[in-house]
N, C-alpha and C positions, 0 to 999 in steps of 0.2 A: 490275353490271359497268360500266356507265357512270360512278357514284361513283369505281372505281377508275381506269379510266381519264382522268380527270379529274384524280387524286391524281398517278398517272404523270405527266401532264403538267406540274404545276404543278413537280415536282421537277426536272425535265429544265430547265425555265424557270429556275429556281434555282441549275442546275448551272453553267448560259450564262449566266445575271443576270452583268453587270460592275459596272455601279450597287452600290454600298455603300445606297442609302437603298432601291431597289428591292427589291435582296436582303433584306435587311432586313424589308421588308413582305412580302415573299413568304414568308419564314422564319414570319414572324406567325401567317399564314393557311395555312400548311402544320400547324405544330404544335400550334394551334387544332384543325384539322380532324384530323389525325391520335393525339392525344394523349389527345383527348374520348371515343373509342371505343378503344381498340387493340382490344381482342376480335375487332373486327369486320373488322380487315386481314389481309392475306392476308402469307405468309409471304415470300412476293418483294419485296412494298412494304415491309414493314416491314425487310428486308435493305436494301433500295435508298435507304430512307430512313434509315435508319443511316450508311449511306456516304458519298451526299451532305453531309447536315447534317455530321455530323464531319467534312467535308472543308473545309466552308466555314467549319464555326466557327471559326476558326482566323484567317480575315481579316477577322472581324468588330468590330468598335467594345467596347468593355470591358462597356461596359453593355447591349449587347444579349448578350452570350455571359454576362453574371450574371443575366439575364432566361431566356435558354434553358437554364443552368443548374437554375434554379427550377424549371423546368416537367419536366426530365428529371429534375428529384430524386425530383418526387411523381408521374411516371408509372408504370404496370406493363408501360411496354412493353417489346421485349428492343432495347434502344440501348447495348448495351455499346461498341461503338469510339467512339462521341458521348461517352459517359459517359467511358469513361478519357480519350478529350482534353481535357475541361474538368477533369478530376480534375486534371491533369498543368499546370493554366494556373494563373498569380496566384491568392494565396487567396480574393483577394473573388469572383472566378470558380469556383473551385474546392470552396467551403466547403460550398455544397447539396448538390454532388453525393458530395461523401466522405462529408457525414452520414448521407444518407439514402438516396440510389441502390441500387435492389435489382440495376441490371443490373451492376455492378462485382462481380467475384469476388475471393476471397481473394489471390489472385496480383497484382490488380489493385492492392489494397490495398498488399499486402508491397511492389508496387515504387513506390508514394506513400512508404512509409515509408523506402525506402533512399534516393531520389532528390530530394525535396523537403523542403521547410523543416518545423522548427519550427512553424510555424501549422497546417500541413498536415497533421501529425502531431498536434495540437489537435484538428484537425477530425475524425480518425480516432477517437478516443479516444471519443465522442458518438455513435459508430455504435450498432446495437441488437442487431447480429448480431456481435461480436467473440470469435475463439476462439483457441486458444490459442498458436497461432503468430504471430497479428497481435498478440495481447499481449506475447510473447515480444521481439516483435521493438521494439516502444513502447518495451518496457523498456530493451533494449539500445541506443537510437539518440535516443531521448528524452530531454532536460531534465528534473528535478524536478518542473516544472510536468505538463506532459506524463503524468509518470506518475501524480501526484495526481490528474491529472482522469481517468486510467483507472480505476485505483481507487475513483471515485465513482462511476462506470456499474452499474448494479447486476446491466444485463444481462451482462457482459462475463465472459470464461472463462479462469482463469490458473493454469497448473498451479503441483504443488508450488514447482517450481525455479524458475518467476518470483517468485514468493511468495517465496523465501529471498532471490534478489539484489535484492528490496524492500525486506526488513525489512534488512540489510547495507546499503544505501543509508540507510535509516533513523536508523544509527547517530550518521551527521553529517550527516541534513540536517533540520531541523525543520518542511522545508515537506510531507511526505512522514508526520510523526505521527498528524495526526490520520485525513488518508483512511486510514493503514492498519489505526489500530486501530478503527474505523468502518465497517470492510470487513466486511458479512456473511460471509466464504467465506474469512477470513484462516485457519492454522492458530493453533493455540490456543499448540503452543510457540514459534510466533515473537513471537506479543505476548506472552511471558513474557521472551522476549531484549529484546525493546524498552521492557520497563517501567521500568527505570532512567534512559533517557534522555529521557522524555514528563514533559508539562507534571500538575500536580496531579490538574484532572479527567478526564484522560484514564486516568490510573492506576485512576481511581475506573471509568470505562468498563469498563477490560480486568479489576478484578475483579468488576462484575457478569457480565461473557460467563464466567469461569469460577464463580461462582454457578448459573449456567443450566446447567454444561454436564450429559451423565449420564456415570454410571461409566465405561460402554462407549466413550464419545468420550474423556474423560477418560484411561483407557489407551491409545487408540490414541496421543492424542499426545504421553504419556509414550513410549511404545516411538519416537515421529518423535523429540521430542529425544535421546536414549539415540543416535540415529543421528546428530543433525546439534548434535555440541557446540561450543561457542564459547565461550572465555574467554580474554581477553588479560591474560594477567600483567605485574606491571613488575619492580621491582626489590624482595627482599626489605630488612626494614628492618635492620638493623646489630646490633640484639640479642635476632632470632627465634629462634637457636637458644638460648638465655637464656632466655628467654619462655618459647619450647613446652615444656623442660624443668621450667620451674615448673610448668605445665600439666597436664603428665605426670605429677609426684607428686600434684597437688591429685585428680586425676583417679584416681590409683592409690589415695588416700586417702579416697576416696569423699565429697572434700571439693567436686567440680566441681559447684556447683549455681546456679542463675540469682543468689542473693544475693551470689555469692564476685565478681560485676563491676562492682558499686557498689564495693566495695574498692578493686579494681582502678584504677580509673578514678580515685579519693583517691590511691590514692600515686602517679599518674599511670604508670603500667604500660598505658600505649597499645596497645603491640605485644601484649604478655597478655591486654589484653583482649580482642581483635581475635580473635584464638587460641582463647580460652576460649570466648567468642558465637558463634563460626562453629561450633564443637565441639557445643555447647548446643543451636543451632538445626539444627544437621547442613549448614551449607550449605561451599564453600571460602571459604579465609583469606580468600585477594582480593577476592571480592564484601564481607566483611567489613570488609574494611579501607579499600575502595572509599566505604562508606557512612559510614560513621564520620567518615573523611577530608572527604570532602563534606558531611558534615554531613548529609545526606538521612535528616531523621527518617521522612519517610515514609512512606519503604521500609522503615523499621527498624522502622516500627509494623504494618505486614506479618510481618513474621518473626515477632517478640515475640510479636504476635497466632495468629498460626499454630503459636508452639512453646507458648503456651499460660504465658506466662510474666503474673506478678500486672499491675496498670494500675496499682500505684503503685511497682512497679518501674519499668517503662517510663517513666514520666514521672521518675524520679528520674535512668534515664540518660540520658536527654533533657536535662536541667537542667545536667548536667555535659558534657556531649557540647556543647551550644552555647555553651558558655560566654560572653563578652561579646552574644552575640549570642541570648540566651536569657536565662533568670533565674528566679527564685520567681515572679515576675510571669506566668510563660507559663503555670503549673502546669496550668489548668484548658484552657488551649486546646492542652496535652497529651494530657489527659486523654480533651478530646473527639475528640484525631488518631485516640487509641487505639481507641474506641469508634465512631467511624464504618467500622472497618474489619471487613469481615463475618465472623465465624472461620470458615464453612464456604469461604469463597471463597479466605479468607487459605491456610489451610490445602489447599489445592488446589493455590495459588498457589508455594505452600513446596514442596511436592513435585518441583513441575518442577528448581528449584535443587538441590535433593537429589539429582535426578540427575543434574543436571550435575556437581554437588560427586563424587558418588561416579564418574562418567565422567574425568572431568579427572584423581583421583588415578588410574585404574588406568591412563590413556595415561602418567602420568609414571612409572608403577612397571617 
């Protein structure tokens, strides 16, 4: 009783302190003594000491409120009004206490992320407890940065629909690639959406996770793409209907087979081939033409490999496909594009576009 009483006192002392350097020392040896034990305070003091010190930290010097910060990040006590006013102060003040403070609540958070900065929102992102509305809301009011270093938290909880306005971010921002294909908990068809736009080994990433996956995850997130299509078309080329018509008999002639696009590609019939390969591999035109255009052998050794088409095929269209920028020369470091690519993964990999391919025609039919 008397410990307590003693504690009582020294806060009231605290409350009255006018001294900046007294208070200060009083502060010291308050949250010394109160911080070393909570268990063992009683529910009044620990009220009374919340009110106080959050009252004064406020007029206190930068470096002792990034001192009192520290100490209320790693206490168990319950100092939530202390804790949201340092949360709410300068970053170098505020940065302990949004990491790590267990007495800030979801609410407390949500209103750091609507009301402060950028850094502040950094410092959220690092927390251990984040769920899915505090993610939700990072996502919506955050920088790139910001959202990359949420997606490295491993503890962090982000439903479906953050996860889509991630991978749609992802489209155009490259800072944003790697946390998300790197993201234990990503869905399987958004890094299928974003595997065209990702750097070499990241490609190589997103086909080991569908290497791993099993059947049954594997369907489900066929049935999530089947729901959440996306494909931006441009402008068709000038002699597709030409093209597909040829298409159309080689096909009626039972002459459509993966050898008829080294042809192709000789008499320079772009558009036909484009036509014919997506046919072949069953995926749509545009993705077809998309690859070709860009030259992204990569991708196309993904298909190839997945439609099961010969490796000296594939390197043949490769040769002609890059033209100045390729050669006889590359043959062999074709060859080994072809074969670093896994066919059970490639072929997984194929599937998801299959149904985008088959999704996309029947929204335009």
């Amino acid at each position: 009783m008397a410990g307590g009483a003693n504690n009582f006192a020294l806060l009231l002392d605290l409350a009255r302190e006018g001294s900046s350097e007294k208070r200060r020392e009083l502060l010291r040896q308050i949250t010394d003594v109160f911080m070393a034990h909570p268990e063992q305070r009683s529910e009044s003091e620990s009220v009374l000491f919340d009110e106080i010190v959050g009252a004064v930290a406020q007029d206190l010097e930068t470096q002792v409120r990034i001192e009192l910060s520290r100490k209320v990040a790693e206490s168990a006590a319950p100092l939530r009004r202390t804790a949201r006013r340092l949360a709410m102060d300068d970053i170098a003040v505020a940065a302990p206490v949004i990491e790590r403070s267990k007495s800030l609540t979801e609410t407390d958070i949500l209103e750091v992320i609507d009301k402060k900065s950028q850094d502040h929102m950094m410092a959220v992102t690092r927390r251990p407890d984040i769920g899915v509305k505090v993610s939700s809301a990072l996502v919506e009011r955050g920088e790139d940065r910001v959202v990359a270093s949420l997606l490295q938290n491993n503890t962090a909880l982000l439903d479906r629909q953050t996860y889509q306005r991630v991978a749609e971010r992802a489209e155009t921002s490259p800072v944003l690639h790697a946390p998300l294909v790197r993201n234990a908990n990503v869905p399987l068809d958004m890094l299928n959406n974003v595997y065209l736009r990702v750097e070499l080994d990241l490609r190589r990433e997103i086909m080991r996770k569908f290497h791993g996956v099993s059947p049954a995850e594997l369907e489900a997130a066929l049935e999530a793409s089947r729901n959440h299509l996306s494909s931006a078309y441009g402008a068709l080329p000038s002699d597709y209907s030409t093209a597909k018509e040829l298409v159309a008999k080689l096909d009626k002639a039972g002459s459509l087979k993966p050898a008829i696009l080294v042809q192709m590609l000789r008499e320079e019939r772009r558009t036909a081939f484009g036509i014919a390969f997506a046919q072949l591999v069953d995926v749509e035109f545009d993705l077809a033409q998309r690859l070709v255009d860009g030259k992204d052998l990569d991708a196309l050794a993904m298909l190839c490999r997945g439609a099961g088409f010969d490796r000296g095929l594939f390197v043949t269209i490769c040769i002609m496909i890059a033209g100045a920028d390729g050669g006889i020369g590359r043959t062999q470091e074709y060859g080994a594009l072809y074969e670093q690519v896994p066919v059970a993964a490639a072929q997984r990999a194929l599937r998801f576009w299959k149904v985008r391919a088959k999704g996309t025609a029947a929204q335009a039919a």
